[in-house]
C-alpha positions in Angstrom: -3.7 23.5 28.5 -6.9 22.4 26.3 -6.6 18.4 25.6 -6.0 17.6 22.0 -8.0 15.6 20.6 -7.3 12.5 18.0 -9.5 9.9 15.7 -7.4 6.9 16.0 -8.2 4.6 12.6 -9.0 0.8 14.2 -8.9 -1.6 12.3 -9.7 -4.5 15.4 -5.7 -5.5 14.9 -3.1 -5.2 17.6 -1.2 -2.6 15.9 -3.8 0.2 16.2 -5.1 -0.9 19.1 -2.0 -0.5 20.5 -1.4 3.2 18.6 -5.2 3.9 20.9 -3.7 2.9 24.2 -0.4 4.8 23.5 -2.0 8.4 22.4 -4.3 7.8 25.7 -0.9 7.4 27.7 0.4 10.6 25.7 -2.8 12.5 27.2 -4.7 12.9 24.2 -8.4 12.5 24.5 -9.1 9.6 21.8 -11.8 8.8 19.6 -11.5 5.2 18.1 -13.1 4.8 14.2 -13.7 1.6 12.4 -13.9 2.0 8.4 -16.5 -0.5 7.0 -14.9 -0.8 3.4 -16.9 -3.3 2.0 -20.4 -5.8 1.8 -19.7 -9.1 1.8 -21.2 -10.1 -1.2 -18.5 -7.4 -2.9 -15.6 -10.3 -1.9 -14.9 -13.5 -1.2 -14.4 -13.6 3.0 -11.8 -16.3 4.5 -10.5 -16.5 7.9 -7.7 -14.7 7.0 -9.7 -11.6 5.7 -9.4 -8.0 7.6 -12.2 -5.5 7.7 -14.7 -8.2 8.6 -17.5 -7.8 11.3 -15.0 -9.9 13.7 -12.5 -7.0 13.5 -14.8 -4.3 13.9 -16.1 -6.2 17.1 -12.1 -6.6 18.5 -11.7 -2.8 17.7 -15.1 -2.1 19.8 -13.9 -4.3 22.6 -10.4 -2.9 22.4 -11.9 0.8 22.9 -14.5 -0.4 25.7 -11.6 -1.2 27.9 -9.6 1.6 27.1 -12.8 3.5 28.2 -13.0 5.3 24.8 -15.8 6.1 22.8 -15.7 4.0 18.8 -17.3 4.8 15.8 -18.0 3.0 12.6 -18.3 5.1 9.4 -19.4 3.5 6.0 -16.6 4.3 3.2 -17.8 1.3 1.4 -18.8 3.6 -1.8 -15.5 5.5 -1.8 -13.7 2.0 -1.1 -15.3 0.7 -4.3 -14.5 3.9 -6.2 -10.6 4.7 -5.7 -9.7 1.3 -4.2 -11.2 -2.0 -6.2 -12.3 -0.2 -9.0 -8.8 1.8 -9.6 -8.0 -2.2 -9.0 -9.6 -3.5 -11.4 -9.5 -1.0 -14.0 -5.1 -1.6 -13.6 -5.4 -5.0 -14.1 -7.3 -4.8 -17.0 -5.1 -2.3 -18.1 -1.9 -4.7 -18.0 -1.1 -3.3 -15.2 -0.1 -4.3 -11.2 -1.6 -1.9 -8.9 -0.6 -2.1 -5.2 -4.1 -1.0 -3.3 -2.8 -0.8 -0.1 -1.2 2.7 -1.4 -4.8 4.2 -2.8 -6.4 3.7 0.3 -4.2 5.1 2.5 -3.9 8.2 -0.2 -7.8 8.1 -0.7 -9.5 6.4 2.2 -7.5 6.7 5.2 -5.7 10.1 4.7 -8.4 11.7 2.5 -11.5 10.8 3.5 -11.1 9.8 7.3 -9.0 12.8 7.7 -12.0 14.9 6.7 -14.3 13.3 8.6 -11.6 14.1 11.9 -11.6 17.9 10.9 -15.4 18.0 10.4 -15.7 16.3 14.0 -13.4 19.0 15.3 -10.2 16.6 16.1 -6.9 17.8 16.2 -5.2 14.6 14.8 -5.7 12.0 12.9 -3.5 8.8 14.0 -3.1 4.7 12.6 -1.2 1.9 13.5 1.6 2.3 10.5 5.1 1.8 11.0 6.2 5.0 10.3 7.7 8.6 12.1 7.0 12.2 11.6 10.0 14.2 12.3 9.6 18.5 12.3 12.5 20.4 11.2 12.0 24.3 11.0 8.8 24.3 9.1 9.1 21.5 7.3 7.6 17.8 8.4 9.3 14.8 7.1 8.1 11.2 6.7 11.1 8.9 7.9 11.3 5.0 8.2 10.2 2.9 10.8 12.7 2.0 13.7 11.9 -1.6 13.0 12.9 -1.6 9.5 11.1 -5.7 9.2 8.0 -3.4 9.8 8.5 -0.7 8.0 5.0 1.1 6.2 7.0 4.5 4.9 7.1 2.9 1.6 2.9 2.9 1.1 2.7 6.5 2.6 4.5 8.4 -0.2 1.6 10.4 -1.0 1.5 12.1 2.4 2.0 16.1 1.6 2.8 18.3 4.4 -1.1 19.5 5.1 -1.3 16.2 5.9 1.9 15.4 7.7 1.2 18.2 10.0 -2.3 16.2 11.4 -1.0 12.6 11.7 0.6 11.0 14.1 2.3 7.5 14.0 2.5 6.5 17.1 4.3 2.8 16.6 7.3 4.2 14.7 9.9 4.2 17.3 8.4 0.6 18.7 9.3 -2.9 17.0 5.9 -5.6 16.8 6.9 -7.6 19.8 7.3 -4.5 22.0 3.8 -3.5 20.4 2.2 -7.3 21.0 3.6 -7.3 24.3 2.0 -3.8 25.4 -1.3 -5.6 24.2 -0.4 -8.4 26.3 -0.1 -6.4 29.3 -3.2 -4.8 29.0 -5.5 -7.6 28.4 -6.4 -6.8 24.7 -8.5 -9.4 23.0 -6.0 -9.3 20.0 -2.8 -9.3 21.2 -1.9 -12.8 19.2 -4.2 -11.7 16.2 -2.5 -12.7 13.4 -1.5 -10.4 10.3 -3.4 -10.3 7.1 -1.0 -10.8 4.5 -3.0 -10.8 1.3 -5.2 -7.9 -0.3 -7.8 -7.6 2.3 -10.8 -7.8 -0.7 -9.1 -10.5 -2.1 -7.9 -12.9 0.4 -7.7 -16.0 -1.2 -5.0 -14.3 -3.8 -7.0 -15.6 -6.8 -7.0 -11.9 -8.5 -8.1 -12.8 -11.7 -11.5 -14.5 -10.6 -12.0 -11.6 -8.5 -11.5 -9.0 -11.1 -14.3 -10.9 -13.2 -16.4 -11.4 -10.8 -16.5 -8.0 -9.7 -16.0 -6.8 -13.1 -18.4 -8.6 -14.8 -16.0 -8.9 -17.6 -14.4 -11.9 -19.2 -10.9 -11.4 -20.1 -10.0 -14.2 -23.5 -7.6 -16.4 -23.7 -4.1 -15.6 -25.8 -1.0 -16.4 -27.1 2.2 -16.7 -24.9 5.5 -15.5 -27.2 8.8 -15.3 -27.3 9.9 -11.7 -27.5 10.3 -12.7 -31.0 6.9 -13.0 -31.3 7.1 -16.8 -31.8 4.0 -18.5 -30.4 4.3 -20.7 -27.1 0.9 -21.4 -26.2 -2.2 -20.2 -24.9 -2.7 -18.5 -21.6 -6.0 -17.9 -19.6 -6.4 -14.0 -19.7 -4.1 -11.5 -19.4 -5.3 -10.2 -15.7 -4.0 -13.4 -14.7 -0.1 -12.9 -14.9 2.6 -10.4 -13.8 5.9 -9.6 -14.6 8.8 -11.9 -13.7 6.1 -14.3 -12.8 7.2 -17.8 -13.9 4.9 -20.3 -11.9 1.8 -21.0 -13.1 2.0 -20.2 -17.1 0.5 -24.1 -17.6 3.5 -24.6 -20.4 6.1 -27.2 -20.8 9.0 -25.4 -21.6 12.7 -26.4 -22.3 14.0 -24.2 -19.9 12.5 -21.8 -17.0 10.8 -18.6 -19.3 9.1 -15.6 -17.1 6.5 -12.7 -18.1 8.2 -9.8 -19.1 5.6 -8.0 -21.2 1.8 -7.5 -20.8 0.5 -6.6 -24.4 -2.5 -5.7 -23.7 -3.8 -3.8 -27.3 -2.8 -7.7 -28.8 -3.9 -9.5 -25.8 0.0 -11.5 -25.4 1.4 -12.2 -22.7 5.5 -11.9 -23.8 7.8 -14.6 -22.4 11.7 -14.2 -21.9 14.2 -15.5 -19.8 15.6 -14.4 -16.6 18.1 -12.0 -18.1 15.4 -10.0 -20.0 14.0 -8.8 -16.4 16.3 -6.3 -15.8 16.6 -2.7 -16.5 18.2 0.5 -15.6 15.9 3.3 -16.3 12.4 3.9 -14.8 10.1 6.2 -15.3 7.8 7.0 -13.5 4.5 9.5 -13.6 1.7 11.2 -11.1 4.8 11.8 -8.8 4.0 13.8 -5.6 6.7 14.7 -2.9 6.3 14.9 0.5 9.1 17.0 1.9 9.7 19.7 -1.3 7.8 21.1 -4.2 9.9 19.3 -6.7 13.7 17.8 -7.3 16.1 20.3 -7.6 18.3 19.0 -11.2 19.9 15.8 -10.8 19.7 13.9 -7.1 21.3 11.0 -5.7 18.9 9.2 -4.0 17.9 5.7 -3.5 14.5 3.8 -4.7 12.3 1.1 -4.1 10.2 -0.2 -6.8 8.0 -2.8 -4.7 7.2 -3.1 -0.9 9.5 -5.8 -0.1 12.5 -4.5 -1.3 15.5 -2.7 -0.4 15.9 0.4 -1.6 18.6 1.1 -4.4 21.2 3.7 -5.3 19.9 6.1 -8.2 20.1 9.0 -9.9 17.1 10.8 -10.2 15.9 13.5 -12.2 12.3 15.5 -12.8 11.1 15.6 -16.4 8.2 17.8 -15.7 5.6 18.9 -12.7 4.5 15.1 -12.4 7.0 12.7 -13.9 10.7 11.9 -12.8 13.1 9.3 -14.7 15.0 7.1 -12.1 18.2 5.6 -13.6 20.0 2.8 -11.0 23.4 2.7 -10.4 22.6 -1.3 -11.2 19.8 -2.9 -13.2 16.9 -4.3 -11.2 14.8 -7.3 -11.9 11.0 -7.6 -12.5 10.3 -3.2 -13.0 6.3 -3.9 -13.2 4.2 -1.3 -14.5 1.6 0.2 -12.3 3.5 -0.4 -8.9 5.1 2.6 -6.9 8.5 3.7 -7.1 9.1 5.5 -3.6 12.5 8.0 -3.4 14.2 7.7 -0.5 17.4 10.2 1.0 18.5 8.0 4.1 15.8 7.5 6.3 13.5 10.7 4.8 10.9 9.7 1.9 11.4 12.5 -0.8 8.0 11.0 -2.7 7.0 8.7 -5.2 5.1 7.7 -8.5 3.8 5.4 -10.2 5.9 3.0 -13.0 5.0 3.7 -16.7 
């Protein structure tokens, strides 16, 4: 039987590394690939950034002892394209983008996938928390056995062209059983820590990124009451979220939180805690992952941000992109511009983006 081969995206963490070492053991012949995403003078490096020269250099020295060959391929353009700029263009938008979820859909699953088939690879394979499960015809994207690891939330956008090329293979592991596989074999990352933060933004401070990048200054405004009563001034509207209440710089009576980005007025609207919740979602440039579209009214469950539970819904399609999601109970803090991901038990069903 021919040896299939598979580009293994490596980041130079212990995750993928470990994906590498476990596709060898599987007896696939594997290629590893390192994704330069950006120039340094495009961020603002710390020692917790990822995608530095430092990680390339543990994914080469990862793939030298596996005694696999590793390439580096220059996405910085596309990066800038579909990743910071869709970014930045959210923000200033009054919106709250989660990039993590554009580059897999345009960098990792788009363009490195293409680059695999054009090299003649089989598969293409990372280090996400995730499993691919084939039923009949039909591939489904399920959860994570480690469910405090769990990536099926960012992978939504996967369609089954795609699911039918990938492979995942941590999802049945947990991230000590994967940290002490790198152990074992000697890898020079096995106690790397994680990046937490947005790996062009590391230091969190979004707003001076967005203008630095941007060139833009975004003006100062009024904080109101959702009365429209004047509270104060804030510092430019990229800077704030909803249910953010830290950091507004006001001395208020009693704890207030964003609740409303008004972008066309440049206001950034104030309530209390009670004001954060809502029922209904809708949400637009849905894509499923397991069907063509939703079938009338569906029972299904919904996450709204990464690190949250999903909850019960109803869920119905308004047309070929958009669904509305109405929760059994109202959930705090719905923010514009993140991803709402259907779930059916373990199976993503596909996702959207909040309007």
């Amino acid at each position: 039987m021919e040896t299939k081969k598979i580009m293994t995206g490596m980041s130079g963490g212990v995750d993928s590394s470990v994906a590498a070492y476990l596709l060898i053991k599987e007896g696939f012949e594997v290629f590893g690939v390192t994704m330069k995403l950006f120039d340094s003078e495009d961020v603002s490096l710390t020692e917790k950034s990822c995608c530095t020269s430092d990680d390339a250099e543990d994914a080469r020295a990862v793939c030298s002892l596996l005694g696999i060959k590793h390439y580096m391929f220059n996405l910085t353009e596309d990066f800038k394209k579909n990743v910071i700029g869709r970014f930045a263009e959210a923000y200033a938008n009054g919106l709250t983008p989660n990039p993590c979820i554009d580059c897999n859909r345009y960098l990792k699953f788009r363009s490195l996938m293409s680059r695999a088939e054009e090299l003649g690879m089989d598969y293409l394979a990372t280090g996400h928390y995730a499993r691919i499960e084939k039923q009949g015809d039909t591939f489904y994207l399920k959860k994570a056995r480690d469910s405090s690891k769990d990536q099926s939330y960012v992978l939504y956008c996967l369609t089954q062209e795609q699911l039918k090329k990938v492979k995942f293979p941590l999802g049945n592991f947990t991230k000590a059983e994967v940290r002490e596989i790198a152990a074992q074999n000697g890898f020079v990352n096995a106690k790397k820590h994680e990046s937490q933060d947005i790996c062009f933004v590391p230091d969190g401070d979004y707003g001076s990124f967005i203008e630095r990048y941007t060139g833009r200054k975004f003006p100062c405004g009024d904080f109101t009451d959702m009365n429209g009563n004047r509270l104060g001034e804030h510092k430019g509207i990229i800077r704030y979220t909803v249910g953010q209440r830290r950091g507004l710089g006001l001395a208020l009576p009693e704890s207030m939180y964003v609740v409303k980005k008004d972008v066309a007025n440049n206001r950034v609207v104030l309530g209390f805690d009670r004001d954060l919740y809502s029922s209904e979602v809708n949400v637009g440039d849905v894509t499923f992952t397991c069907t063509d579209a939703l079938d009338g009214e569906q029972r299904l469950s919904a996450k709204i941000r990464y690190n949250q539970k999903e909850q019960p819904a109803c869920v119905i399609q308004t047309d070929e992109t958009h669904i509305k999601i109405v929760f059994d109970e109202p959930q705090r803090a719905v923010t514009k511009g993140q991803s709402a991901v259907l779930y059916d038990g373990d199976t993503v069903v596909g996702g959207g983006i909040i309007e």
